[in-house]
N, C-alpha and C positions, 0 to 999 in steps of 0.2 A: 698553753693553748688560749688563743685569743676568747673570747667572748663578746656575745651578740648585745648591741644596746638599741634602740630605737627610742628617738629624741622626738616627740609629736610637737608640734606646732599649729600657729595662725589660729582655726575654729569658728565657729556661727558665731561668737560673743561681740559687742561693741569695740572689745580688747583684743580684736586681732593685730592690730598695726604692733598692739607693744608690745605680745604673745613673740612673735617674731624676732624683734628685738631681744630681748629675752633666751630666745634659743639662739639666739646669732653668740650671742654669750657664755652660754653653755654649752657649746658643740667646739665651742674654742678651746676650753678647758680640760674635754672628754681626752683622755693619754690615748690616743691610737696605737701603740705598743700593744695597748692591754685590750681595745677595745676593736672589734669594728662595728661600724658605727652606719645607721639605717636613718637615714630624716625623713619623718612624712609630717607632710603640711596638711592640714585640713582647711579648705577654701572658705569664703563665707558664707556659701551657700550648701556647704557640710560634703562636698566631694572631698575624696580620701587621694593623696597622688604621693610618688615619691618624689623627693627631690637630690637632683646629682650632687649638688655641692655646696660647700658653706656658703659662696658668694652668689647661686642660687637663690637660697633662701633670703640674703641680704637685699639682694636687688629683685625680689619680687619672680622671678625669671621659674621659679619651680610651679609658678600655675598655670606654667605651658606642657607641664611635664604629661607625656602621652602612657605613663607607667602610674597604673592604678595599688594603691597598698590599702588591703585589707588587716585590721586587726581581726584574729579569727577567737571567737567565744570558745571554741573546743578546747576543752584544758588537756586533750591530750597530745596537740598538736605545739602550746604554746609557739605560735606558728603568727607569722606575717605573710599575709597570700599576696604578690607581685604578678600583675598582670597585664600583658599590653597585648596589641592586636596579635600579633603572632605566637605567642607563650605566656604561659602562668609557670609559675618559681614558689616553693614552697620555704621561708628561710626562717630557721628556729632561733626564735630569742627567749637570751637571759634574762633581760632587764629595761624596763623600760624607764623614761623620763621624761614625765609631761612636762611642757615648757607651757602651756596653757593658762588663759587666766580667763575669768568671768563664767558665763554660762555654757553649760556643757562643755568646761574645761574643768573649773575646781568646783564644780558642785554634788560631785558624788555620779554624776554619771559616765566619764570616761571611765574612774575610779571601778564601776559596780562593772563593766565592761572587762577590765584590766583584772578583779577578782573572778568571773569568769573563766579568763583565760588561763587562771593559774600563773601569770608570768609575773613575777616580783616587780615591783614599781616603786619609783621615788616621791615620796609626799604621804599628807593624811588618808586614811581610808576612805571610804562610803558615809557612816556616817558623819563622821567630821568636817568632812567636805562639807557634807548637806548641809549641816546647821550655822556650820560659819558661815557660807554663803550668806545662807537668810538671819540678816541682819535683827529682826522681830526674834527671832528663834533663839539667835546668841546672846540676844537682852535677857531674853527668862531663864537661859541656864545660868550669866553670870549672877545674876540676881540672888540664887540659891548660895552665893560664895562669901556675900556679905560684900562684896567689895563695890564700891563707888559707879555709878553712870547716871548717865544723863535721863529726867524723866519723859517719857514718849507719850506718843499717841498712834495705836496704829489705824491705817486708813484701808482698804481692798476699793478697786479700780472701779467697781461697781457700783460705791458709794455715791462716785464724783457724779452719776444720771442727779443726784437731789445734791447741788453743790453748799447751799448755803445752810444746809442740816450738817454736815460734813465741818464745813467753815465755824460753824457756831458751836462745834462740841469742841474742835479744837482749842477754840477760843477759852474756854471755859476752865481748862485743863493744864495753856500753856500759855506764858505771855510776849508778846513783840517783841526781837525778831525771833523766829523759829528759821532752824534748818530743817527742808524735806530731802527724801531720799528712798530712791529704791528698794525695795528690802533686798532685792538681789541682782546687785550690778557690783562692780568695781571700779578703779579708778578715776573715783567721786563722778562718773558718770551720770547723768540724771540728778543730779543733784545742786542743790540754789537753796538760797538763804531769801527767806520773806518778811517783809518788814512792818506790811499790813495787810487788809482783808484782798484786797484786788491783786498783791502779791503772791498770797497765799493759795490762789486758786491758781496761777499761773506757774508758780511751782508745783502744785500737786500735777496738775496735767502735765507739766514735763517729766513728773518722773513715771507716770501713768503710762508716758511712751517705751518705760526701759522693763519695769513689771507691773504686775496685778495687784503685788502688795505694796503698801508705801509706810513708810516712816516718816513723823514730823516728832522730830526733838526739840525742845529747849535749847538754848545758845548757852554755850561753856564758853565764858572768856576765860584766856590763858592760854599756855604755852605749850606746841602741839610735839610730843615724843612718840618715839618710836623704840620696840624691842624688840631684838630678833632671837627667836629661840629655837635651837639644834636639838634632835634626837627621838626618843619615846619615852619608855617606862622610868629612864634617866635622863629628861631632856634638864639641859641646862639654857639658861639664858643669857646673849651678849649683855655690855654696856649702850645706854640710849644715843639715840641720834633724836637733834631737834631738828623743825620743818621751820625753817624762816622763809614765809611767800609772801610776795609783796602781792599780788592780789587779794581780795576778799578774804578768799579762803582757798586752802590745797587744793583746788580742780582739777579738771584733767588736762587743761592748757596749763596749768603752771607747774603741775607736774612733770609735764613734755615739753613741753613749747615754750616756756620762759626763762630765758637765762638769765632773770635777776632773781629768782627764786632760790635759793638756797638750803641747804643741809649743813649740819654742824657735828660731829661726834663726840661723845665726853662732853658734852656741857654742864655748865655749871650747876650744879641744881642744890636745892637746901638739905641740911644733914638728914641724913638718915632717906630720903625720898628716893638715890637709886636702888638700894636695898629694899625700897616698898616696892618698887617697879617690877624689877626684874623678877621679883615671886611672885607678885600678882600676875605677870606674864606666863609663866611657868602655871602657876595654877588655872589659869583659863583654859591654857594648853591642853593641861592634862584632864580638864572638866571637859573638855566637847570632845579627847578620846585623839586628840593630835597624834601624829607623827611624822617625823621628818624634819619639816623646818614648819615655820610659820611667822609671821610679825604681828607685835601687837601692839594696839597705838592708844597711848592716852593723853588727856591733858592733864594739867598740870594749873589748876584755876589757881586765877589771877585773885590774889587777897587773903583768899584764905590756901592754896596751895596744897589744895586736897588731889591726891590722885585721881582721877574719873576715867572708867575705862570708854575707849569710844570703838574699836570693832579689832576684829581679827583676821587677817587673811591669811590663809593656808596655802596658798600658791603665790607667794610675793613676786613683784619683779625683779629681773636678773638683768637690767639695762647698765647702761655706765654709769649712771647719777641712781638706781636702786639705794635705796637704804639697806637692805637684806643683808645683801655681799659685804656692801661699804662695813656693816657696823662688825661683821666677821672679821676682816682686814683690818680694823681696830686692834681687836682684839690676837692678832697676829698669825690666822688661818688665811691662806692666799685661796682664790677663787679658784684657783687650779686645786687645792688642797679640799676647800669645800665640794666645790664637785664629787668629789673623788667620793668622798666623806660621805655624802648625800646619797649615790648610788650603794657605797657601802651599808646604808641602813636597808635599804630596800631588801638588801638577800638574807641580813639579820631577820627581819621582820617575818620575812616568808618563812625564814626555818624557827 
């Protein structure tokens, strides 16, 4: 007997467009044999709808859709409410699969929704979500692990009313250039590099615009890795992928938008450093309480070739050029195969 999945997408977050993408990916994968298979989009303006079909979702066309989907809180329904002008449809699902990323996708609140409802779900829980999110937050857990990162200063949005008390502590604490950042966005969203005092104020207000907390870090030169780590109580971790971006730095246009940006798998790196990596990924994992999958990214400073952890994300992207998949397919797990895998933890985890 088949079994019910629902695949959430889109969402209120900055990271709708690649939220999207993402599920276009993963709905690809899902075995319809095994599954049948429910898509709801959430707009960006947080309307719930369903959508008829993969090239729906692809082309935008499912935020015409006049069928509203409720994820219902009742755990005894574990239920999906379908409603349009003429009928409501009650349809019980196994499993769910957030394709979401950013706010109110991987920050623990679909998550605390979805443990409401009793329905098993693929990815970390409530609070893991939460703390990786906030970037400030994942700093003071790593911190307790002994392991390498970059030194901060945190800022709250309300500082910026007295800008040059703000600017001057900074100053004190880190030296030119600094990267600022969101404490809770994702793909490097709100995020710039400042070089001096007039720069410095201009990045803080841009990322003022994405949240309330903000991050100003030190500048890591070196070389920027990635791990992707599969599972729970025994997650394991792939081999790294490097980010070779010819802009600045990994933004969200070179992320997306620039086809001379590049990704590399198995690179080359100095003895003994993928074996730092991939434990130290594994043990961040297991320190903010992961499950599922997650990626973790560090450098790899230039000179001296110290590991430094720089963030974690618990709902990585699932696009064509992702790192996540790619470095699984490395590793000889096909995306069809990870899918599978990933749903498969969700009903472990529940029982």
């Amino acid at each position: 007997m088949k079994k019910a999945i629902a695949v959430l997408f889109g969402g209120q977050s900055s990271e709708h467009e690649v939220s999207c993408i993402s599920a276009s990916t993963i709905i690809e994968q899902i075995d319809l044999q095994k599954y049948d298979l429910y898509l709801v989009g959430i707009t960006r303006d947080g309307r719930w709808l369903l959508a008829g079909s993969l090239e729906d979702v692809k082309s935008g066309r499912w935020m015409e859709s006049r069928t509203q989907a409720f994820l219902l809180p009742d755990a005894g329904c574990h239920g999906l409410l379908l409603r349009t002008d003429d009928c409501t449809a009650l349809i019980h699902l196994d499993v769910v699969f957030p394709a979401l990323h950013g706010l109110y996708g991987e920050d623990g609140t679909v998550q605390g929704l979805l443990e409401l409802s009793g329905i098993p779900y693929v990815g970390c829980g409530v609070l893991a979500s939460a703390v990786s999110m906030d970037k400030i937050y994942t700093k003071i857990i790593v911190s307790s692990l002994g392991i390498g990162q970059a030194a901060y200063v945190p800022v709250q949005r309300c500082e910026l009313a007295e800008p040059d008390a703000v600017i001057s502590r900074i100053e004190a604490q880190l030296a030119y250039p600094v990267f600022v950042k969101p404490s809770n966005a994702g793909s490097s969203r709100g995020v710039s590099r400042a070089d001096d005092r007039a720069g410095l104020l201009k990045a803080l207000e841009l990322a003022a615009n994405e949240d309330s907390k903000i991050l100003v870090e030190e500048t890591i030169v070196g070389r920027e890795l990635e791990c992707a780590v599969f599972g729970g109580e025994t997650a394991k971790a792939s081999g790294e992928g490097e980010i070779l971006a010819t802009a600045q730095f990994y933004d969200y246009e070179a992320k997306y938008h620039d086809a001379t940006s590049r990704t590399v798998v198995h690179p080359e790196l100095p003895e003994g450093k993928t074996e730092e990596i991939r434990t130290a990924a594994v043990r961040i994992f297991n320190a903010v309480g992961g499950q599922g999958l997650s990626r973790v990214d560090f450098f790899l400073q230039a000179g001296t070739s110290r590991v430094i952890f720089n963030e974690i994300n618990t709902l990585p992207g699932f696009t064509s050029i992702s790192m996540y998949p790619m470095l699984w397919e490395a590793e000889g797990v096909s995306k069809k195969q990870l899918v599978e895998d990933l749903i498969n933890t969700a009903f472990i985890r529940r029982h």
